[in-house]
C-alpha positions in Angstrom: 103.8 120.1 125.6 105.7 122.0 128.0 109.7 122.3 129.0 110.7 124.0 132.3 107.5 126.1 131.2 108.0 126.7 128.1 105.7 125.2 124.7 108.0 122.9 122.3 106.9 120.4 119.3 109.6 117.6 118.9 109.9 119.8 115.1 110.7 122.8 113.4 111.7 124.8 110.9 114.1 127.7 111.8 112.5 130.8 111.1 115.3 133.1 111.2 116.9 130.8 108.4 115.0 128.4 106.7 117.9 125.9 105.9 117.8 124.7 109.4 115.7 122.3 111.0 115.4 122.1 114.8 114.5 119.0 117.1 114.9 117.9 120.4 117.7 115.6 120.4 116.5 112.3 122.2 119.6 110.6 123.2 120.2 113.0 125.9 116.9 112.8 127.5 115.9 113.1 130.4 119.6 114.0 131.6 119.9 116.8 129.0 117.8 118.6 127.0 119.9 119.6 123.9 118.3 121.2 120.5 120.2 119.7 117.5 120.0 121.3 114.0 119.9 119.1 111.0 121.1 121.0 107.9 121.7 118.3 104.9 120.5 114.9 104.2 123.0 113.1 106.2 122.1 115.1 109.4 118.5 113.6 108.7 119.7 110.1 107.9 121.5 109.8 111.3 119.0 111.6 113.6 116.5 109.1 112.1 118.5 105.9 112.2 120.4 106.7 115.7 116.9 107.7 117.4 117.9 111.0 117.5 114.2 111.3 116.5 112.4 108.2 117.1 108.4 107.4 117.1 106.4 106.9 113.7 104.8 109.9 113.5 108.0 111.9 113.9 110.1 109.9 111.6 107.8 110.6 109.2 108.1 114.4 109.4 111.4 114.5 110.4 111.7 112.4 106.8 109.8 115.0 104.9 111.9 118.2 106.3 115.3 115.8 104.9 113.2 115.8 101.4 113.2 119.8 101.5 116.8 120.3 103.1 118.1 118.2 99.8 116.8 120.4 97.7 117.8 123.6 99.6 121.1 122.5 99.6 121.2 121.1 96.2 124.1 123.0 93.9 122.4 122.2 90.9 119.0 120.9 89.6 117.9 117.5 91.2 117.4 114.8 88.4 114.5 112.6 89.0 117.2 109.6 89.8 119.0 112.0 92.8 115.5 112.7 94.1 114.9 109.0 94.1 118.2 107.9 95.2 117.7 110.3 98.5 114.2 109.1 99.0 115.7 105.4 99.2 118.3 106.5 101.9 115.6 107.9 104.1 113.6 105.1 104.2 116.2 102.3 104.6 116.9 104.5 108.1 114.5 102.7 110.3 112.3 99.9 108.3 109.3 99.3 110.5 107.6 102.2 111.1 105.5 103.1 107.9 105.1 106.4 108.2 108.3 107.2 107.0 108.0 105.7 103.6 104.8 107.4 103.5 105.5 110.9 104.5 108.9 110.3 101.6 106.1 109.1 99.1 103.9 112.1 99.6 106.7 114.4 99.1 108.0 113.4 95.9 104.3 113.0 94.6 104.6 116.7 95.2 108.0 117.8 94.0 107.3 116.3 90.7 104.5 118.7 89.8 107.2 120.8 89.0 110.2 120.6 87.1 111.4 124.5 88.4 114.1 124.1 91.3 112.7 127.1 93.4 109.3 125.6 92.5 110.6 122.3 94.1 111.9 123.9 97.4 108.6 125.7 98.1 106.5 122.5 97.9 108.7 120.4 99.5 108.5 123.0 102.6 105.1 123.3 102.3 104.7 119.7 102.2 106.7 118.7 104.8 104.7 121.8 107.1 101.6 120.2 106.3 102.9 116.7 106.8 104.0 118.1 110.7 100.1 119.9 111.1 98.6 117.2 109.9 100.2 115.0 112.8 99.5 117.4 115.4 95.8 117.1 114.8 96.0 113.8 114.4 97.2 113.7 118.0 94.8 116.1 119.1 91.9 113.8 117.9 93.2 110.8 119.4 92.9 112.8 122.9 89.7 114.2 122.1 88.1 110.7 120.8 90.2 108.7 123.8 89.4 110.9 126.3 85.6 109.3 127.2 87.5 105.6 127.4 89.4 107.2 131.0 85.9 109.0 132.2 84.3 105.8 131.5 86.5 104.3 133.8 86.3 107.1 136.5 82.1 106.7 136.7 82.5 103.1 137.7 85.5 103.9 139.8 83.3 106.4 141.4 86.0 108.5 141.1 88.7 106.3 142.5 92.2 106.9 141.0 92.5 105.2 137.1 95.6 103.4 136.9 97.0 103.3 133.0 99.7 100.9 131.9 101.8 102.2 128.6 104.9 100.3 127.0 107.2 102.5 125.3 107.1 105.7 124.1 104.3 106.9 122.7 104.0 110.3 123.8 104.5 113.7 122.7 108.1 113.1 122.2 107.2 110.7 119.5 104.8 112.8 117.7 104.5 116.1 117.2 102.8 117.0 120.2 100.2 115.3 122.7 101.2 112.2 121.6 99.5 108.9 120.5 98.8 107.1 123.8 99.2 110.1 125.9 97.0 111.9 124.0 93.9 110.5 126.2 95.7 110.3 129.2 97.2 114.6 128.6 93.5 115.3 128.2 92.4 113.4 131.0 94.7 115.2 133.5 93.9 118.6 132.1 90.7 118.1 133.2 91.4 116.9 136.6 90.8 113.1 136.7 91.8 111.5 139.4 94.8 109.3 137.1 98.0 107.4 137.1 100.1 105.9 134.7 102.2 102.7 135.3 105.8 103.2 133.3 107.6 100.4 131.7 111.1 100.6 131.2 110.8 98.9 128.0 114.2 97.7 127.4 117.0 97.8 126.0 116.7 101.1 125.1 114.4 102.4 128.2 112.4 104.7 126.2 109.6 104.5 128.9 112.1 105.3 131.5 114.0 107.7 129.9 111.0 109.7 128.0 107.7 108.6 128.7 108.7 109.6 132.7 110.2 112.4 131.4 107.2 113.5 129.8 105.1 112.7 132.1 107.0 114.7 135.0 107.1 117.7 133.4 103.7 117.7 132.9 103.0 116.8 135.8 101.4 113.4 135.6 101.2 111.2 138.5 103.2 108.2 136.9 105.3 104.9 138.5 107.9 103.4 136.3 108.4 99.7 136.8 110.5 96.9 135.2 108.8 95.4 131.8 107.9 92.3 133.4 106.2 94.1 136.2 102.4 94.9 134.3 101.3 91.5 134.8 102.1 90.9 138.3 99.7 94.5 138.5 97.2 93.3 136.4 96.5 90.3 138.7 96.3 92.6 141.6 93.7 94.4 139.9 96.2 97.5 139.8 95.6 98.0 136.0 92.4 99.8 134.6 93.2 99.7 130.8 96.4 99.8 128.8 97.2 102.1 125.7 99.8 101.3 123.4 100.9 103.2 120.4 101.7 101.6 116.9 104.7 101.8 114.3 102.8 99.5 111.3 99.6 98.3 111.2 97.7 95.9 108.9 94.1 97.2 107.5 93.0 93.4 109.5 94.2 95.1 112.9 97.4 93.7 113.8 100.1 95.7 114.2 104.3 96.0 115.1 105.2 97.6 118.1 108.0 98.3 120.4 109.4 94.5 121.6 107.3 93.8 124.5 104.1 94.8 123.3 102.7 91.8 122.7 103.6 90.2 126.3 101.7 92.8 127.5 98.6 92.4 125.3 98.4 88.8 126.6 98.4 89.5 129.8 96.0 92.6 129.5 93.2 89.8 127.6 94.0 86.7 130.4 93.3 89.3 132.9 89.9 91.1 130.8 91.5 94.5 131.1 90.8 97.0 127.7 93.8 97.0 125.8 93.6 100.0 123.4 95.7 101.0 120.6 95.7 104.7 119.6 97.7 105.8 116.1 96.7 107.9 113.4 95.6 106.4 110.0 99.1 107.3 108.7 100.7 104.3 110.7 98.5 101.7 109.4 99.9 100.0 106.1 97.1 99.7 103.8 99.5 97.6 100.9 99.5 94.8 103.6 97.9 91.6 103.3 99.8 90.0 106.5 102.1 90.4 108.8 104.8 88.5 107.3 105.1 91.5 104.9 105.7 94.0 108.3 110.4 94.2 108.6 111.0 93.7 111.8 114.2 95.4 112.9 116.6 93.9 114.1 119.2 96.2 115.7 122.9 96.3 117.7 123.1 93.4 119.9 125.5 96.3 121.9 122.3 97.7 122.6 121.3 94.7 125.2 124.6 93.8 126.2 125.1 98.2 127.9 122.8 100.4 129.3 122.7 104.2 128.9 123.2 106.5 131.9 124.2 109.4 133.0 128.0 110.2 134.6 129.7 113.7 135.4 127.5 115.3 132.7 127.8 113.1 129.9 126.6 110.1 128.3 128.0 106.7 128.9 127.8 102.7 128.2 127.9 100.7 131.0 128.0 96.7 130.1 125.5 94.5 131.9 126.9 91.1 130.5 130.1 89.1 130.5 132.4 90.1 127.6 131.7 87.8 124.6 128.3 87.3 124.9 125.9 87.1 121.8 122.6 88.7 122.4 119.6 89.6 119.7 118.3 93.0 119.7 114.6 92.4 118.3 113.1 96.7 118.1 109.5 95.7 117.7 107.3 92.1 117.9 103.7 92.1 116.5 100.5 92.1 118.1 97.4 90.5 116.4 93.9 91.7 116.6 92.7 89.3 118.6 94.1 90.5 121.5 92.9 94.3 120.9 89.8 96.0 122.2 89.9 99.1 119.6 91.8 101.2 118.0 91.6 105.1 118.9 92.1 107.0 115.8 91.8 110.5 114.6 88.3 109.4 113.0 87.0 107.8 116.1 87.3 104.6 117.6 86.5 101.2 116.2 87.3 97.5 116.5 90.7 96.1 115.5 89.1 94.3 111.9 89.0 95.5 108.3 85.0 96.2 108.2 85.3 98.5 111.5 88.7 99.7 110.1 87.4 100.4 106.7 84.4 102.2 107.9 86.8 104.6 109.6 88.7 105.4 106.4 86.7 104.1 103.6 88.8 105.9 100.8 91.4 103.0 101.5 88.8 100.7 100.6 90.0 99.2 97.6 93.8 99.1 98.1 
């Protein structure tokens, strides 16, 4: 996507010194738009678990490039318990988005073929730039296979203006590029459909207001933000054609985890028959899952609730929205089941939110 005109991914590796990894640092966003290097483990660890990075897809990645800068910056040979021990810390950075502990997973599956340092460094690179390509697609195919759901829309509409409701952020920011729920909607503007998308804040953290607009703006598509509660006063005006949603975990039965407020909007989207889609790539659904029970649900700073972030003579700052004292519970993501989904939008296609349709999408997960 673009910047002020100019192509970015939310990832990369420094090619003028490949010890440094580069991402758009998202706690500045939309005031600021700051690159922040991660050079060791730790600079991983905390870009993951303060939302420097945030988004499934790009936790993941961003995940595999920590696996690769450990070893780069290792003094001596990595024993299999330090390669573990450093694959533990990554995950425990953000529990509910299972890409991460995937993306770790795949890269010590491919460190281990070898027990040659230099040997180690060049798969975990290669790993972790295959891990980031691999996402990209994915995105891509989400817009591709998405993209007839909003032209669907349009021939009934007879061209009328589509009107898309989106929680969160799942956008390019979150993936690679393209995005997960944008994906459809990028595509769908690029080729001149008539479109809009309705904003939520989605608090506490306002990733909707502060990214998804963001996003959206500099891409120029015709968006309105509006307070989370606001989609189902729209849906009963008729002001909603279909919502898409993104996913951080998802069950091989359908149901999934996704930012807090998801659900709230999935049951207003069925009590008012309006197509609520979920696009994600196959990496974000958990096929070791036999409920939902078994998805963590973060739970993170109350402080988070109790302040919102703005923007004040070029900096960053907490203002508090509640009396001192006051407990609050900071819920990141609730779960959404099946029942209340009208398909999934993968890189394969789309199907229904069940295990057979599911399955027949990705049949080499059969049997797990």
């Amino acid at each position: 996507m673009n910047v002020k005109g100019q192509h970015y991914h939310t990832i990369w590796i420094d090619n003028t010194d490949l010890s440094v990894v580069k991402i758009i640092d998202q706690r500045y966003l939309p005031f600021s738009f700051q690159i922040l290097e991660l050079r060791t483990i730790d600079d991983v660890y905390m870009a993951i678990r303060n939302m420097a990075v945030r988004g499934a897809p790009l936790i993941g990645v961003t995940a595999a490039f920590g696996i690769y800068l450990a070893l780069q910056n290792s003094t001596e040979p990595p024993t299999n318990q330090t390669i573990t021990r450093i694959a533990n810390k990554l995950k425990s950075a953000r529990p509910t988005a299972v890409n991460l502990a995937m993306a770790v997973n795949r890269m010590l599956q491919g460190i281990r073929k070898s027990n040659l340092p230099d040997e180690q460094i060049k798969i975990a690179l290669q790993t972790a730039i295959n891990l980031k390509n691999e996402e990209l697609e994915n995105s891509r195919k989400i817009g591709v296979y998405g993209l007839p759901l909003i032209e669907n829309i349009t021939k009934h509409k007879k061209d009328q203006q589509v009107n898309i409701l989106t929680h969160c952020n799942a956008g390019w920011l979150a993936c690679i590029d393209y995005g997960t729920a944008t994906a459809p909607i990028y595509m769908a503007h690029n080729k001149g459909i008539n479109l809009h998308v309705w904003v939520d804040e989605t608090r506490p953290r306002n990733q909707g207001a502060r990214l998804t607009a963001w996003e959206l703006g500099e891409h120029g598509v015709p968006h309105t933000l509006i307070t989370d509660n606001t989609g189902g006063q729209l849906m009963q005006e008729g002001s909603v054609d279909m919502v898409i949603v993104g996913s951080d975990r998802m069950t091989p039965d359908g149901d999934f985890a996704n930012k807090i407020g998801t659900y709230l909007k999935a049951l207003a989207a069925k009590d008012n028959n309006i197509p609520f889609y979920v696009a994600l790539p196959s990496t974000s659904i958990d096929w070791t899952l036999k409920n939902t029970a078994q998805i963590p649900i973060e739970k993170r700073d109350p402080e988070e609730v109790l302040t919102v972030k703005g923007w004040y003579n070029n900096h960053s700052v907490d203002v508090r929205i509640a009396p001192e004292n006051t407990p609050a519970l900071n819920y990141g993501f609730d779960i959404t089941p099946a029942r209340l989904v009208t398909g999934l939008i993968t890189e394969r296609g789309i199907c229904k939110a069940n295990r057979d349709d599911i399955h027949k999408k990705f049949p080499a997960n059969e049997k797990q």
